[in-house]
mmCIF file of the N, C-alpha and C atoms, coordinates in Angstrom:
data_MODEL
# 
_entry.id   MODEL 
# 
loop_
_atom_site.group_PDB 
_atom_site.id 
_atom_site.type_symbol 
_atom_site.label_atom_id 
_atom_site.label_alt_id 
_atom_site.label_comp_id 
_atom_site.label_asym_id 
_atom_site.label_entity_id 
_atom_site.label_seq_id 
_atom_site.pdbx_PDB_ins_code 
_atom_site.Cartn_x 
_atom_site.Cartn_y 
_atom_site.Cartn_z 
_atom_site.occupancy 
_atom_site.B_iso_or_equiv 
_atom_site.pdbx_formal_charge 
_atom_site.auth_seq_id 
_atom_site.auth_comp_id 
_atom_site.auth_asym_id 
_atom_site.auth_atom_id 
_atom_site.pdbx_PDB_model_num 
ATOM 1  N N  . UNK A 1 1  ? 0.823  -1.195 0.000  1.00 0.00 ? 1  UNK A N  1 
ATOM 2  C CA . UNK A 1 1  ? 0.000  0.000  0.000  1.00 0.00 ? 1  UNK A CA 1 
ATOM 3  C C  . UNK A 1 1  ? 0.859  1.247  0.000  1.00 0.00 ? 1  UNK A C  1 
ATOM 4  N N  . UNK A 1 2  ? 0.644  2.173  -1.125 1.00 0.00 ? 2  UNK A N  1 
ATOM 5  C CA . UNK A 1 2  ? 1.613  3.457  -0.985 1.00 0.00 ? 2  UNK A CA 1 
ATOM 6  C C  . UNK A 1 2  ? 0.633  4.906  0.075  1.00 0.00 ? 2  UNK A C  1 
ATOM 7  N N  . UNK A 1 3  ? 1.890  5.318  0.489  1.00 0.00 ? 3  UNK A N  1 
ATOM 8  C CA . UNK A 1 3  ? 0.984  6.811  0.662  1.00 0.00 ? 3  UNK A CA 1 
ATOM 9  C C  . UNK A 1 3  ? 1.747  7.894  -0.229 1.00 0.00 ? 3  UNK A C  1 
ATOM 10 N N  . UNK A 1 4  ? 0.673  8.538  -0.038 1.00 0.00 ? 4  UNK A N  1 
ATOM 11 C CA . UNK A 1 4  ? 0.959  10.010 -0.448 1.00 0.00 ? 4  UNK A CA 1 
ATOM 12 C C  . UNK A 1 4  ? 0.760  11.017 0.774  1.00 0.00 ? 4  UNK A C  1 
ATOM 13 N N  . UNK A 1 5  ? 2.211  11.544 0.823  1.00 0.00 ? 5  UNK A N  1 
ATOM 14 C CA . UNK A 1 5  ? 2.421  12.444 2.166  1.00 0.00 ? 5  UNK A CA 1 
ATOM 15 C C  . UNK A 1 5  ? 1.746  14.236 1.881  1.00 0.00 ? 5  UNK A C  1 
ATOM 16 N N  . UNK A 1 6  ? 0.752  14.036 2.751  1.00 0.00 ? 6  UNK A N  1 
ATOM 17 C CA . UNK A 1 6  ? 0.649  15.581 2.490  1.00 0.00 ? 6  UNK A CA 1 
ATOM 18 C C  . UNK A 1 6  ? 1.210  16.461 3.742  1.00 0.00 ? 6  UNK A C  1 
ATOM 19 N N  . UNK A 1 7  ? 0.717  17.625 3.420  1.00 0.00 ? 7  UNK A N  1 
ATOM 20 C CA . UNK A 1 7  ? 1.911  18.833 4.090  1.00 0.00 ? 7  UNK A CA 1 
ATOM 21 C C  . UNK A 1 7  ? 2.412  18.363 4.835  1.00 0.00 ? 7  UNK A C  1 
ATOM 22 N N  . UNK A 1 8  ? 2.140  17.830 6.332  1.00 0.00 ? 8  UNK A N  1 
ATOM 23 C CA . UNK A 1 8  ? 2.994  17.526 7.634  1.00 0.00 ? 8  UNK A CA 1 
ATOM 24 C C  . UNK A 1 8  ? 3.705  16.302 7.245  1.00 0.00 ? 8  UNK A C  1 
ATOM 25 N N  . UNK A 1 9  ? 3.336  15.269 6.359  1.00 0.00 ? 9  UNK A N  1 
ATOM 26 C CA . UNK A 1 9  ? 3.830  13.859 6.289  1.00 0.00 ? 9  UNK A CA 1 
ATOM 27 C C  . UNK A 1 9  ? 4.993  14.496 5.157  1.00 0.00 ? 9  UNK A C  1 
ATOM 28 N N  . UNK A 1 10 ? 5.064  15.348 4.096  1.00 0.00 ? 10 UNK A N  1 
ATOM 29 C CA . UNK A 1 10 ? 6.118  16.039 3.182  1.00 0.00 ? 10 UNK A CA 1 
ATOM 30 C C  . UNK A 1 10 ? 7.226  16.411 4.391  1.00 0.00 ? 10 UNK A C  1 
ATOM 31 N N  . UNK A 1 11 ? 7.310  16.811 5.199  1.00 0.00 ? 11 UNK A N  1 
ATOM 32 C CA . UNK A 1 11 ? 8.603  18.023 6.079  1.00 0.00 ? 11 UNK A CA 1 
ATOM 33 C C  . UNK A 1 11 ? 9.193  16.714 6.377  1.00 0.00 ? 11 UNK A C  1 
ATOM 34 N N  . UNK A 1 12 ? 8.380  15.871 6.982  1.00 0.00 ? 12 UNK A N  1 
ATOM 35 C CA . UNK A 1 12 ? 8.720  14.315 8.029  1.00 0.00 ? 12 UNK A CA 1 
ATOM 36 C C  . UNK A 1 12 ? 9.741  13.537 6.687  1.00 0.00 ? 12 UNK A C  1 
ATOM 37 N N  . UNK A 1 13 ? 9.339  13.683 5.593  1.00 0.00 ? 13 UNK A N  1 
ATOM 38 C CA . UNK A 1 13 ? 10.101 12.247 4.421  1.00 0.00 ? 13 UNK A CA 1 
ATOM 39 C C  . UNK A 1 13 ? 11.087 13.264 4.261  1.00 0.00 ? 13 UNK A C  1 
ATOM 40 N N  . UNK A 1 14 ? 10.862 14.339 3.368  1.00 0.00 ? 14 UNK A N  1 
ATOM 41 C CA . UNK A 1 14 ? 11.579 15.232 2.954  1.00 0.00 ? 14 UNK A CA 1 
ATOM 42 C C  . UNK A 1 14 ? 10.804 15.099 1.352  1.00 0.00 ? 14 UNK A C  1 
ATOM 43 N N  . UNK A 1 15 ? 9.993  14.969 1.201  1.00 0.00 ? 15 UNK A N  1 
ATOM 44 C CA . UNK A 1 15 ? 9.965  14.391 -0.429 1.00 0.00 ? 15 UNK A CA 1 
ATOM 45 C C  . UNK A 1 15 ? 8.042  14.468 -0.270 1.00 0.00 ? 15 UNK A C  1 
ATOM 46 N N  . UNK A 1 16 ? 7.509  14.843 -1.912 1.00 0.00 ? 16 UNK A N  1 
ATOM 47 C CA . UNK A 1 16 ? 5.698  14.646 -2.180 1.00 0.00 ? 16 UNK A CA 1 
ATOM 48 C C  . UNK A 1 16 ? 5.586  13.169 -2.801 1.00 0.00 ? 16 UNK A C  1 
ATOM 49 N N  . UNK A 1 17 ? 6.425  12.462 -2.722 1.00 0.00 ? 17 UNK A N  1 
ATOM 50 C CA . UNK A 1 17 ? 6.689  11.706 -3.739 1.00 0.00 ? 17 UNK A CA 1 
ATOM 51 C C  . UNK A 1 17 ? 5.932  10.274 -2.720 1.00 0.00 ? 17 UNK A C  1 
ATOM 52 N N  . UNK A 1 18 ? 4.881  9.425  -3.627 1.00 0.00 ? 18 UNK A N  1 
ATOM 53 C CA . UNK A 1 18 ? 4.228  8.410  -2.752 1.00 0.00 ? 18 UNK A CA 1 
ATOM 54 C C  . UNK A 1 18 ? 5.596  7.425  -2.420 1.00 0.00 ? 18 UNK A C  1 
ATOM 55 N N  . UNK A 1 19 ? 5.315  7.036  -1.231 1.00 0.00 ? 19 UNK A N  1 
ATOM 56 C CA . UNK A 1 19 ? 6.121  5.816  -0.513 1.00 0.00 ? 19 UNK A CA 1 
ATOM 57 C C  . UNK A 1 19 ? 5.056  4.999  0.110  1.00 0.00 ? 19 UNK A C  1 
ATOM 58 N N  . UNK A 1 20 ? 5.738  3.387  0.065  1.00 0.00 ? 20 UNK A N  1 
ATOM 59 C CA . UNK A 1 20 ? 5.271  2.515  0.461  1.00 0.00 ? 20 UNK A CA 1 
ATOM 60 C C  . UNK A 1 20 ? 5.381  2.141  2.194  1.00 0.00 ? 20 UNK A C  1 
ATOM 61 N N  . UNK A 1 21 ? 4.618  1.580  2.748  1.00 0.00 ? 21 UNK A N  1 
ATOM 62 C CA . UNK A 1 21 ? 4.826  1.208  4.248  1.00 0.00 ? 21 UNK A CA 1 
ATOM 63 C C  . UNK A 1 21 ? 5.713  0.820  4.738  1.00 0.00 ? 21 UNK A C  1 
ATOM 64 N N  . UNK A 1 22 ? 6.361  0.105  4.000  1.00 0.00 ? 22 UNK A N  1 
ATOM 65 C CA . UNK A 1 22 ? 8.115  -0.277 4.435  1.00 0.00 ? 22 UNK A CA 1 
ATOM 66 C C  . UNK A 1 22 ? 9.019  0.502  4.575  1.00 0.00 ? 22 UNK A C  1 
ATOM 67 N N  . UNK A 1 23 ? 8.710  1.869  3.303  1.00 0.00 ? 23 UNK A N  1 
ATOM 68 C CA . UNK A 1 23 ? 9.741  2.568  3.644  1.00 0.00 ? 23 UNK A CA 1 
ATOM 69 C C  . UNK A 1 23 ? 9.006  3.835  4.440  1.00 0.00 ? 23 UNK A C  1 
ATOM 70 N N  . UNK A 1 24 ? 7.731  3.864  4.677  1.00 0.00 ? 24 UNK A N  1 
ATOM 71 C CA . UNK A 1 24 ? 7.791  4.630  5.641  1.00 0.00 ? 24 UNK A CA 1 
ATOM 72 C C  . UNK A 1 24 ? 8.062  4.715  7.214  1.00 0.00 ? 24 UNK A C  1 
ATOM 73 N N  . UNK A 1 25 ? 7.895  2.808  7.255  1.00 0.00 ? 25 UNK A N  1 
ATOM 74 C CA . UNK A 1 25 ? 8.090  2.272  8.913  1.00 0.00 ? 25 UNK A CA 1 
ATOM 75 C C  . UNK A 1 25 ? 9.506  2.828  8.716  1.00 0.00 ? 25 UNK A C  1 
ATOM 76 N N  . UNK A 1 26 ? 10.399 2.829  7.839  1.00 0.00 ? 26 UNK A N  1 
ATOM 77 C CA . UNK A 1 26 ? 12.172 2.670  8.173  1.00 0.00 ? 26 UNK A CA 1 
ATOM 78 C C  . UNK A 1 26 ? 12.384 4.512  8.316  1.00 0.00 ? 26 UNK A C  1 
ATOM 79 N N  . UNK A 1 27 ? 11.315 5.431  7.765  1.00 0.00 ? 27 UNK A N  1 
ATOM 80 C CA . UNK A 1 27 ? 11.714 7.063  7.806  1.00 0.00 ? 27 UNK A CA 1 
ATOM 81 C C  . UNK A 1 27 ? 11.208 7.120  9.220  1.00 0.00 ? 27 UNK A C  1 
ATOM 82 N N  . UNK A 1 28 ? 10.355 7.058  9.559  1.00 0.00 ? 28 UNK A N  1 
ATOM 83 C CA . UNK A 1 28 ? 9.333  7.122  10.851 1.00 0.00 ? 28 UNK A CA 1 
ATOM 84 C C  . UNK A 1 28 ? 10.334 6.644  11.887 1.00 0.00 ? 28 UNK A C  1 
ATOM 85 N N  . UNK A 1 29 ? 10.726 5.398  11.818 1.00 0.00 ? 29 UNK A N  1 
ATOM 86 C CA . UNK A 1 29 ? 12.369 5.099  12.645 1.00 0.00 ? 29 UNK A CA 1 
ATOM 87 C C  . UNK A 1 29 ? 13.338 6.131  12.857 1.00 0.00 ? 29 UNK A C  1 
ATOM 88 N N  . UNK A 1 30 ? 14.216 6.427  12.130 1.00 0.00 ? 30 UNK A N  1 
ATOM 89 C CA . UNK A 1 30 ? 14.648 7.231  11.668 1.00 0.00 ? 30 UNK A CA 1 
ATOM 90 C C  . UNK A 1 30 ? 14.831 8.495  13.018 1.00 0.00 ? 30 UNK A C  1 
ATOM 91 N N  . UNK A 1 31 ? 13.409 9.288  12.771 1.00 0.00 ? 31 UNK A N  1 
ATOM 92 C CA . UNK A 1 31 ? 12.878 10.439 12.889 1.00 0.00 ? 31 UNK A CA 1 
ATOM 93 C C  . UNK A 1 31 ? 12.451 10.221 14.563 1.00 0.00 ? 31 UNK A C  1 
ATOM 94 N N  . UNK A 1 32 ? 12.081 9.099  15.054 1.00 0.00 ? 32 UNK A N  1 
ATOM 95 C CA . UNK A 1 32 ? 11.811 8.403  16.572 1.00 0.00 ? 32 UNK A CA 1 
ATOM 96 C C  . UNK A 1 32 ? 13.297 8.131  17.566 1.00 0.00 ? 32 UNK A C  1 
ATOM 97 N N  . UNK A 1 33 ? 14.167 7.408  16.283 1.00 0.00 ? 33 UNK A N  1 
ATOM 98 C CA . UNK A 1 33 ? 15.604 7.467  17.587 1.00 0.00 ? 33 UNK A CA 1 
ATOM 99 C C  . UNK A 1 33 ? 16.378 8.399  17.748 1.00 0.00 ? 33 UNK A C  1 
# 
């Protein structure tokens, strides 16, 4: 399943560009430790 990040989920990736759940569990990581 992809998302598409809008405004607040864009600042969080860095990117408008859809990502999938995998790579959002691994940005969301990331951004938590």
């Amino acid at each position: 399943r992809n998302i598409i990040p809008d405004e607040k989920l864009a600042k969080v990736f860095g990117s408008k560009k859809a990502i999938n759940m995998f790579e959002m569990t691994k940005k969301v990581n990331q951004h938590l430790s």
